[in-house]
ZAVEX-666154 format. One record per residue (C-alpha): residue number from 1; residue in three letters; chain; x, y, z. Coordinates in nm, 4 decimals. Each point is the difference from the previous one (the first is absolute). Example, Ala and Ser with C-alpha at 12.3 -4.5 7.8 and 13.67 -1.06 7.14 Angstrom:
2
   num   residuo   cadena          X          Y          Z
     1       ala        A     1.2300    -0.4500     0.7800
     2       ser        A     0.1370     0.3440    -0.0660
***
This chain:
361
   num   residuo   cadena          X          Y          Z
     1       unk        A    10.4356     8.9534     6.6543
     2       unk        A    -0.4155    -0.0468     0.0138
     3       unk        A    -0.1617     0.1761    -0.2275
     4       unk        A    -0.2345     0.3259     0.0757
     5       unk        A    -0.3232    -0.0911     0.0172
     6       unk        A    -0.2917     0.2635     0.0436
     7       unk        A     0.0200     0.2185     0.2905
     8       unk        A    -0.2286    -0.0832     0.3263
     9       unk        A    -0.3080     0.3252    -0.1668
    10       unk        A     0.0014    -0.1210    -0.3160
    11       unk        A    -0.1021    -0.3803     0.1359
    12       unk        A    -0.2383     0.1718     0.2187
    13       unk        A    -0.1903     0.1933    -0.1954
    14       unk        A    -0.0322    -0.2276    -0.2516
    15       unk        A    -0.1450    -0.2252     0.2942
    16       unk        A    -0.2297     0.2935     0.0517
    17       unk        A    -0.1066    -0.0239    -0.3643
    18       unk        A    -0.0881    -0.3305    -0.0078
    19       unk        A    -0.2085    -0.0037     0.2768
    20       unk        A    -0.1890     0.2824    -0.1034
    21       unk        A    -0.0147    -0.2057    -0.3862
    22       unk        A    -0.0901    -0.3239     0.2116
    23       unk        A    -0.2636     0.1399     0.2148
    24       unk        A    -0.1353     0.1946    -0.3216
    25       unk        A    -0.0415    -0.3542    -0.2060
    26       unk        A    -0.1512    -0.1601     0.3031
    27       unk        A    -0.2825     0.2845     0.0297
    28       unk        A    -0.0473    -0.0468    -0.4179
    29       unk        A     0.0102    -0.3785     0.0706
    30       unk        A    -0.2646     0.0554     0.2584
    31       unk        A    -0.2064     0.2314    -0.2025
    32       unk        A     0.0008    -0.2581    -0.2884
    33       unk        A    -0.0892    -0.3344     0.2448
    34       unk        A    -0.3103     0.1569     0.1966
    35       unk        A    -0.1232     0.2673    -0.2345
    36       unk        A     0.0523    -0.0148    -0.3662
    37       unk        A    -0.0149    -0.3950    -0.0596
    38       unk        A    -0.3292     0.0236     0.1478
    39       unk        A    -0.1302     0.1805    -0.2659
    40       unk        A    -0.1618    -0.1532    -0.2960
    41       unk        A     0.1703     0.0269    -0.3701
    42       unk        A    -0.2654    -0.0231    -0.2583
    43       unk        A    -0.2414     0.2364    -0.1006
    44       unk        A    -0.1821     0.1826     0.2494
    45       unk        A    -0.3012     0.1312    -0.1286
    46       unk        A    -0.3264     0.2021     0.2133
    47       unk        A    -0.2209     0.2444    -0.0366
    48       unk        A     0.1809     0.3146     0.1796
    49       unk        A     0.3659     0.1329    -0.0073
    50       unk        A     0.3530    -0.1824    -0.1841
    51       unk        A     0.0780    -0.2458     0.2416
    52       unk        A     0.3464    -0.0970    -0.0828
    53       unk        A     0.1533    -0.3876     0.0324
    54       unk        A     0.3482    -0.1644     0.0797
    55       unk        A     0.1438     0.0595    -0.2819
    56       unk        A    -0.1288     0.3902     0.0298
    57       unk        A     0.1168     0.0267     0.3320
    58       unk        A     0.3562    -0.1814    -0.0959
    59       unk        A     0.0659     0.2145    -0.2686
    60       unk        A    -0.0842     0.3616     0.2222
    61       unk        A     0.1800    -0.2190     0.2865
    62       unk        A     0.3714    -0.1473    -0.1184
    63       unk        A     0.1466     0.3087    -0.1506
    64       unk        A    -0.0864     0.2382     0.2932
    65       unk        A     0.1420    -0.2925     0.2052
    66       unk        A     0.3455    -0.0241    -0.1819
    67       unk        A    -0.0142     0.4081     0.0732
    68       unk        A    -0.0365    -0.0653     0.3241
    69       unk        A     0.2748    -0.2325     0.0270
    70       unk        A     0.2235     0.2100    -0.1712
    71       unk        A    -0.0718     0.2457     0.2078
    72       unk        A     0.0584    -0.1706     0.3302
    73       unk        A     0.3572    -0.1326    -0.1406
    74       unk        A     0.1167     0.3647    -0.0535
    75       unk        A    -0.1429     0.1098     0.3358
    76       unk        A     0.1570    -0.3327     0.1631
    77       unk        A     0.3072     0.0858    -0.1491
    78       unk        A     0.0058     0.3866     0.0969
    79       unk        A    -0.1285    -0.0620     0.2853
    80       unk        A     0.1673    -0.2614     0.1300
    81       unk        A     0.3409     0.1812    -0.0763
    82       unk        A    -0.0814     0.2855     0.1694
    83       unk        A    -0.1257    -0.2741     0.3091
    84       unk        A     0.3462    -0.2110    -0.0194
    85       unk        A     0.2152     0.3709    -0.0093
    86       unk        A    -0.1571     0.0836     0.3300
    87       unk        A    -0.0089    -0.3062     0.1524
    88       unk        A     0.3796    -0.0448    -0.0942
    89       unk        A     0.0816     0.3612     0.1051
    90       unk        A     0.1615    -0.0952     0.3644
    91       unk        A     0.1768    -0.3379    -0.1569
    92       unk        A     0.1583     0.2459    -0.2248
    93       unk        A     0.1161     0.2012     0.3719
    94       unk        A     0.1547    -0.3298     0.1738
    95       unk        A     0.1555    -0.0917    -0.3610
    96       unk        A     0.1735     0.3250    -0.0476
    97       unk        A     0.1137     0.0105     0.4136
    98       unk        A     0.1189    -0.3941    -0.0613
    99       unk        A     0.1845     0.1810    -0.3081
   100       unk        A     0.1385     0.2615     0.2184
   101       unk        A     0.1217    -0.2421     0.2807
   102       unk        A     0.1775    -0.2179    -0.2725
   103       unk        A     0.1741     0.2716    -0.0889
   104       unk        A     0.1197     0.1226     0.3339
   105       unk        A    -0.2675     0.2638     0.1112
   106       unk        A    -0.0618    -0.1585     0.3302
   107       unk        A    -0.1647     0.3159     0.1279
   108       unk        A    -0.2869    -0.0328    -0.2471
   109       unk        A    -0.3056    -0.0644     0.1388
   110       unk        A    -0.3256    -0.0787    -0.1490
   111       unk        A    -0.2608     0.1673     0.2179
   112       unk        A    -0.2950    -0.1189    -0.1354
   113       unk        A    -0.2987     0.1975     0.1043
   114       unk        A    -0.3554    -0.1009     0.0107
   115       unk        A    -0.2771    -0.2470     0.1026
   116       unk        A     0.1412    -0.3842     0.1642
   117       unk        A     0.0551    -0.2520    -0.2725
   118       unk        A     0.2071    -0.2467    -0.1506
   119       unk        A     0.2212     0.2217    -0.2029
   120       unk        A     0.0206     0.2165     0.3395
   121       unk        A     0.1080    -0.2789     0.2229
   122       unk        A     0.2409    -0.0781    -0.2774
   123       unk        A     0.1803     0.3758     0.0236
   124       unk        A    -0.0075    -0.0213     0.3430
   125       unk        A     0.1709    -0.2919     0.0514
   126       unk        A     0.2352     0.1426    -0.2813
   127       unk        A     0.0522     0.2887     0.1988
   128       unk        A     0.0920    -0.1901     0.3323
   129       unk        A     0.2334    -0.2350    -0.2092
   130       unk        A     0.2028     0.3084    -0.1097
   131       unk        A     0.0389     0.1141     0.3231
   132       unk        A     0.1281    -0.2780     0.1621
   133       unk        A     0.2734    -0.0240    -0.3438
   134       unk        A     0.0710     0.3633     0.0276
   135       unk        A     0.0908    -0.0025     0.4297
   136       unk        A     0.1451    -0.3634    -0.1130
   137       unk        A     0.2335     0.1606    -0.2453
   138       unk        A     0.0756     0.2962     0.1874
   139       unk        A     0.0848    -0.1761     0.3010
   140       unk        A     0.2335    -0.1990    -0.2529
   141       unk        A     0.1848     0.2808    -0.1349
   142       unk        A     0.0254     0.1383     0.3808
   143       unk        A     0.1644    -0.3167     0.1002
   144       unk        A     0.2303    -0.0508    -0.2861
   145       unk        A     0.1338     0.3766     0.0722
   146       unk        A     0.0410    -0.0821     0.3316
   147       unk        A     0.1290    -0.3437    -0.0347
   148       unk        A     0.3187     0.1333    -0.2771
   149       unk        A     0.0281     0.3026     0.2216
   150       unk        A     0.0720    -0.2324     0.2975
   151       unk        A     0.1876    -0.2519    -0.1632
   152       unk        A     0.2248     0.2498    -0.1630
   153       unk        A     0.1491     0.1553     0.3194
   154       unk        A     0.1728    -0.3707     0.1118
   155       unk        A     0.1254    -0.0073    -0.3511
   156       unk        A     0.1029     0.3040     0.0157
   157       unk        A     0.2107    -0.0709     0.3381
   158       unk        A     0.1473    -0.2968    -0.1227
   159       unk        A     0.1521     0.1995    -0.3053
   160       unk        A     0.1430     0.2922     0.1882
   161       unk        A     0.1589    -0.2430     0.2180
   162       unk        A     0.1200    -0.2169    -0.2732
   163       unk        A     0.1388     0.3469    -0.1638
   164       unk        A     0.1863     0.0817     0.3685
   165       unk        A     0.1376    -0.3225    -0.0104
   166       unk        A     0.1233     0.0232    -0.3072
   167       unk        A     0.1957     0.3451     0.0216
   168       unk        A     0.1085    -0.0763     0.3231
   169       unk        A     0.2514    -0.2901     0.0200
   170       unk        A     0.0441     0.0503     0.3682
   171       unk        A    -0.3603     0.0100     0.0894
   172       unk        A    -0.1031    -0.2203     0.3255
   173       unk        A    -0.1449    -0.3070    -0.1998
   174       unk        A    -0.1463    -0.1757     0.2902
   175       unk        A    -0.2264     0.3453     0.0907
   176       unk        A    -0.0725     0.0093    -0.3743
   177       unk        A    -0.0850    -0.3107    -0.0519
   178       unk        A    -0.2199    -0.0249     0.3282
   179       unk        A    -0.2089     0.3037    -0.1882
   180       unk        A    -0.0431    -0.1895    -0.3099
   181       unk        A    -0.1513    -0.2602     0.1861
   182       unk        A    -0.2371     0.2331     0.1727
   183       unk        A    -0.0771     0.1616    -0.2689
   184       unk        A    -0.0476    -0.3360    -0.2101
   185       unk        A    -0.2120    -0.1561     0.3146
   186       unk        A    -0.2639     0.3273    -0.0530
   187       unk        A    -0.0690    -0.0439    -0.3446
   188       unk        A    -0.0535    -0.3476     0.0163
   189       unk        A    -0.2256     0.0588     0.3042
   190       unk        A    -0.1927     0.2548    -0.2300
   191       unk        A     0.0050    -0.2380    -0.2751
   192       unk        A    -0.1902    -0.2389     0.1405
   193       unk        A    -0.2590     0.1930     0.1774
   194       unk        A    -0.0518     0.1965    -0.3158
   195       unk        A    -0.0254    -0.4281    -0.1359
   196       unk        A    -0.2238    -0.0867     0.2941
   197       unk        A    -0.2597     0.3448    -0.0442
   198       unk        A    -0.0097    -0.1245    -0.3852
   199       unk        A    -0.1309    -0.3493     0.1230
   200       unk        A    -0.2242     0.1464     0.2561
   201       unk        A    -0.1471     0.2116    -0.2665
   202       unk        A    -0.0469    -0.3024    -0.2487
   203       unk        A    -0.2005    -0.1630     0.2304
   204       unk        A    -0.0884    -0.3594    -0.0129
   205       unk        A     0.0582    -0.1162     0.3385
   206       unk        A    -0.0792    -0.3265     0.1356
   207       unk        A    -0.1655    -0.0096     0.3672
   208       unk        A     0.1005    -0.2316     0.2692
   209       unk        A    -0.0393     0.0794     0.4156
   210       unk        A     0.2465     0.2250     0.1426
   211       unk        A     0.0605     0.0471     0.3681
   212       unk        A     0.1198     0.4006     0.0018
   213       unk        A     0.1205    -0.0708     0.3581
   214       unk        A     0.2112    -0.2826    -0.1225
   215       unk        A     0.1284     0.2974    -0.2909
   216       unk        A     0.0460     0.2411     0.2488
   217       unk        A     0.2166    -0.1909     0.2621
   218       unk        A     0.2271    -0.1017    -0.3366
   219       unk        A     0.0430     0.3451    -0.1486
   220       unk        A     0.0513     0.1180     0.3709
   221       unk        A     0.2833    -0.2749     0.0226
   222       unk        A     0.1381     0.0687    -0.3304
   223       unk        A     0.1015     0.3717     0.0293
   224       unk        A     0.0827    -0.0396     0.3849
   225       unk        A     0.3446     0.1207    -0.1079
   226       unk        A    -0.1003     0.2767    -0.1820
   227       unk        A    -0.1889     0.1191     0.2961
   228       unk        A     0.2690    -0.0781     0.2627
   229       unk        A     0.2392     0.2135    -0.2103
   230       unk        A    -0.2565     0.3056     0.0400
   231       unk        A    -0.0650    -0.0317     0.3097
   232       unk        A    -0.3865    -0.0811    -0.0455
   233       unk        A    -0.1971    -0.2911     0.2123
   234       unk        A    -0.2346    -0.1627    -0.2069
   235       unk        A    -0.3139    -0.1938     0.1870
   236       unk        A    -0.2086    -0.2633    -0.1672
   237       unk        A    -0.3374    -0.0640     0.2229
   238       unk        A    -0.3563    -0.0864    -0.0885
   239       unk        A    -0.1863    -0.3100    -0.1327
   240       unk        A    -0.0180    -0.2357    -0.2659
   241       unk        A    -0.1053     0.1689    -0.3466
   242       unk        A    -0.0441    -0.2272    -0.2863
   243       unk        A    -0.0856     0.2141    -0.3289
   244       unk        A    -0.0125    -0.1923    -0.3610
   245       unk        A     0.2274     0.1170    -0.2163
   246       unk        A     0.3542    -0.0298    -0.1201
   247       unk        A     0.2340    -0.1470     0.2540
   248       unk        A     0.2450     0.1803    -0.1738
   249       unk        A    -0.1533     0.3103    -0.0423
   250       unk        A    -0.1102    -0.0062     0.2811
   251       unk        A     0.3437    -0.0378     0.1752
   252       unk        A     0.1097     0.2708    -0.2022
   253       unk        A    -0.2540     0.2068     0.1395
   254       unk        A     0.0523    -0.0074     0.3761
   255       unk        A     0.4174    -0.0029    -0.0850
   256       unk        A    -0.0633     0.3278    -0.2027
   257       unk        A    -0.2289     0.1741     0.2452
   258       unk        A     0.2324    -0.1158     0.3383
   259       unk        A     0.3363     0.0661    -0.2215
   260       unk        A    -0.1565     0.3934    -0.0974
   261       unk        A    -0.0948     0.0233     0.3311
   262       unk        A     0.3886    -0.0635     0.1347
   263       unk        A     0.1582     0.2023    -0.2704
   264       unk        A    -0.2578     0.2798     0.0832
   265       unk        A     0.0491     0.0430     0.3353
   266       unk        A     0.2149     0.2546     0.1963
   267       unk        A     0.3733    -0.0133    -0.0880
   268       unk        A     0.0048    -0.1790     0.3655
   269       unk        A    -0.1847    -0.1882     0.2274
   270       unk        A    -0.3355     0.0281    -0.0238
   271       unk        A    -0.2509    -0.2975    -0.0382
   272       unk        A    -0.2546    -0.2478    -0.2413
   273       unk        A    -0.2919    -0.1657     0.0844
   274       unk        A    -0.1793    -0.2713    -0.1709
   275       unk        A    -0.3197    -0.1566     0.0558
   276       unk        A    -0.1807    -0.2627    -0.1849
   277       unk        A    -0.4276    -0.0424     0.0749
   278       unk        A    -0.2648    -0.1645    -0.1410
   279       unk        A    -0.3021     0.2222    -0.0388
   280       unk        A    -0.3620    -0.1566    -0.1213
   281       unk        A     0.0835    -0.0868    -0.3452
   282       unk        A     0.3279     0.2035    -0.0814
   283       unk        A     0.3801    -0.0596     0.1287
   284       unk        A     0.1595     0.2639     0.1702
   285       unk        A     0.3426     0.1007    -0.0002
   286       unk        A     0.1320     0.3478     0.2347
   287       unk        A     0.3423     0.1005    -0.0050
   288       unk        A     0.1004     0.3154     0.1506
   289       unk        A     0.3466     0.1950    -0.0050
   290       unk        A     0.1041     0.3156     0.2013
   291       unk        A     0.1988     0.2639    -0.1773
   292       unk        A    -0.0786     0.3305    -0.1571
   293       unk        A    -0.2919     0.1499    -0.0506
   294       unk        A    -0.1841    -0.0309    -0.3215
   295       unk        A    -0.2592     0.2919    -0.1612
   296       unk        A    -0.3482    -0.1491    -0.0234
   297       unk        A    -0.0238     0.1070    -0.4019
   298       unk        A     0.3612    -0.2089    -0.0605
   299       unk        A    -0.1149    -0.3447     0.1118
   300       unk        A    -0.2135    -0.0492    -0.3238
   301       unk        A     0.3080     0.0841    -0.2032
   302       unk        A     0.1841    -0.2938     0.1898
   303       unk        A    -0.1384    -0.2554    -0.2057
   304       unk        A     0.1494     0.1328    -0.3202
   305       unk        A     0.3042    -0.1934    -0.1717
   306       unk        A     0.3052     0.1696     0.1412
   307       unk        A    -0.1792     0.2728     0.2376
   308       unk        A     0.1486     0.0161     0.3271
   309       unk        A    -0.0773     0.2023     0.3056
   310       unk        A     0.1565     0.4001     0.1004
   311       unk        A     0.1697    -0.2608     0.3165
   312       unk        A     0.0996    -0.2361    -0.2484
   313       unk        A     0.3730     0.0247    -0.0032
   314       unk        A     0.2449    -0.2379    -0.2038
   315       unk        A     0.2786    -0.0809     0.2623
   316       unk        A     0.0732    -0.3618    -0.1369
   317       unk        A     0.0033    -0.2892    -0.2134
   318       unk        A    -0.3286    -0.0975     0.0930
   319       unk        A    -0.2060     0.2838     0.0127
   320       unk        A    -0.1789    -0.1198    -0.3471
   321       unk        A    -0.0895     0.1697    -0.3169
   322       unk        A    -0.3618     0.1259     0.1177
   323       unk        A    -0.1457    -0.3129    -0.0853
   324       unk        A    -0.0907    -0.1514     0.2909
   325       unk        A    -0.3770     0.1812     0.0789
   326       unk        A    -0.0559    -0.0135    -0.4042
   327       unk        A     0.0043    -0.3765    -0.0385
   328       unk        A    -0.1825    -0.0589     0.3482
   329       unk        A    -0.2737     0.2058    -0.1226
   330       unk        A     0.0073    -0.2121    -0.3462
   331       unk        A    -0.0262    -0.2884     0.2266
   332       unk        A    -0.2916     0.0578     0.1818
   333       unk        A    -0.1519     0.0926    -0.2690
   334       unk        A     0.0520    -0.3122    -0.2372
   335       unk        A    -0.1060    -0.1831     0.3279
   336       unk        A    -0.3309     0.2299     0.0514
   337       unk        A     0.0940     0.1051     0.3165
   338       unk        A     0.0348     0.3775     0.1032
   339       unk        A     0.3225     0.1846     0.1314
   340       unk        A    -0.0510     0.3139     0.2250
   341       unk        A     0.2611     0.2056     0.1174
   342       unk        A    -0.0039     0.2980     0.2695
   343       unk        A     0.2601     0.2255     0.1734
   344       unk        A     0.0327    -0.0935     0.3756
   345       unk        A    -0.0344     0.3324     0.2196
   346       unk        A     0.2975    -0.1576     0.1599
   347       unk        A     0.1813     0.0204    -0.2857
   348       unk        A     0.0505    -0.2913    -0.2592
   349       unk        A    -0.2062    -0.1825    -0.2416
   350       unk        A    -0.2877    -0.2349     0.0717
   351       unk        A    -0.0875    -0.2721    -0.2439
   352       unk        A    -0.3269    -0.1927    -0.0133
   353       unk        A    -0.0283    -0.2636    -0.2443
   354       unk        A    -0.3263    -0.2042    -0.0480
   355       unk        A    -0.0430    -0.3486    -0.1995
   356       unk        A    -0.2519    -0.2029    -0.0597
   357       unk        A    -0.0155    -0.2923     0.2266
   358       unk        A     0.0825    -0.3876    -0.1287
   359       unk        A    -0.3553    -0.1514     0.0377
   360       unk        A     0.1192    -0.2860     0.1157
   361       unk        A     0.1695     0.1456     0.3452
***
């Protein structure tokens, strides 16, 4: 453990002090060089007036001058503590807010009023710091009650089946076990998005050219079953994209966006278009779905963990766990891009994702 030394206005005012002492012996010093060595020591004798010598002057001189620098080390002293105290006075605010924070008080802020300076640039930043830990934290807490309030429904499933199974000999095990199964398939599904958000989040991702056509025609490919079995015609059209980022990611991306745009759609028929573009600097990426219409004031809620639509309907294994919007949106953000959704008049959901462009496509 270091040992306490003195505190931050005790240093300083004894700084004060001895510049005031320091500046006090260089006047003396000065006085002494150019004025009093000058004048002769013996006996000055002349018709007239006393007119006093050195030694005279010396002895009048040296005790008014240790005065005097008594005097200035008691007013460097006082002074200078009363100097460091102010001068301390918003350190003091950011060390009791830094105090707070360690403790928990994330809603403390320090606030600091005044003129520009270094100790104001200092609170501000403070300030901003919090802010982004406080919405950081919240959002944490959000997602964890989400996340365990999700995760616990599949568990819960699987038990009550287990329990029916159990109590019922005779029970169809083929229909039972086909459940499980389903039931197992979602929560590894929401597992590993709930995995995949966490790595988007943590950031770190190493860039590389990736054609978002290319993406698309794959993810379109991928989950052409899932849209046969709804009914829904997927179309891939447009140009070569290339955005840097993830390939991974990336892929993830367009499969989330095209898969929630399937799953999303009417319980029948109905239709998704994709379209890839490359605009000036930025990578474009369109996909479009029909289906219900959405309120205006919902579509910024979409991008919450586990926040799904009034249309949004669970009617099979692979509708997701509300995930699929939430880690797009983390995404294009760890890849500086921008995602903007709107509500087609038509009915549906339009999608608009922009990336920054590989610079060397």
């Amino acid at each position: 453990m270091r040992r306490r030394g003195p505190d931050a206005r005790t240093k300083l005012a004894l700084s004060y002090a001895a510049i005031v002492v320091v500046a006090g012996v260089i006047l003396l010093a000065v006085v002494w060089l150019f004025l009093l060595r000058y004048v002769p020591d013996g006996p000055m004798r002349a018709p007239g007036p006393f007119i006093p010598n050195r030694s005279d002057l010396e002895r009048a001189f040296w005790p008014r001058a240790a005065w005097a620098l008594a005097f200035l080390v008691a007013f460097g002293l006082i002074g200078g503590w009363f100097l460091a105290g102010r001068m301390l006075a918003p350190l003091r605010q950011i060390t009791q807010a830094t105090r707070a924070a360690g403790e928990g008080s994330l809603s403390h802020r320090i606030r600091m009023t005044g003129r520009d300076d270094e100790f104001r640039e200092l609170a501000d930043a403070f300030d901003g710091m919090l802010d982004r830990i406080e919405a950081h934290v919240d959002e944490q807490r959000r997602f964890a009650a989400n996340a365990s309030h999700e995760l616990r429904t599949p568990l819960a499933v699987t038990r009550s089946l287990l329990d029916v199974a159990r109590r019922d000999p005779d029970a169809d095990v083929a229909t039972t076990l086909a459940r499980l199964h389903e039931t197992n398939e979602r929560a590894i599904d929401l597992t590993e998005a709930l995995l995949l958000l966490s790595r988007v989040e943590r950031g770190g991702i190493e860039r590389e050219p990736v054609d978002l056509s290319l993406a698309a025609e794959e993810a379109a490919e991928t989950l052409l079953p899932l849209a046969e079995a709804r009914g829904v015609a997927v179309e891939v059209t447009g140009e070569a994209a290339a955005a840097a980022g993830s390939a991974a990611l990336l892929g993830q991306l367009v499969a989330n966006l095209v898969h929630n745009a399937i799953v999303h759609n009417v319980p029948s028929g109905g239709r998704v278009r994709v379209l890839t573009a490359a605009l000036g600097d930025e990578a474009v990426l369109t996909i479009e779905n029909s289906g219900a219409h959405i309120a205006p004031a919902a579509l910024p809620t979409l991008v919450e963990p586990f926040q799904r639509g009034s249309a949004r309907t669970q009617t099979g294994g692979h509708d997701g766990a509300g995930l699929g919007l939430a880690i797009a949106a983390r995404i294009v953000e760890a890849h500086g891009g921008q995602l903007h959704l709107s509500a087609r008049a038509e009915g549906g959901l339009r999608v608009e994702v922009r990336l920054p462009r590989d610079p060397g496509r």
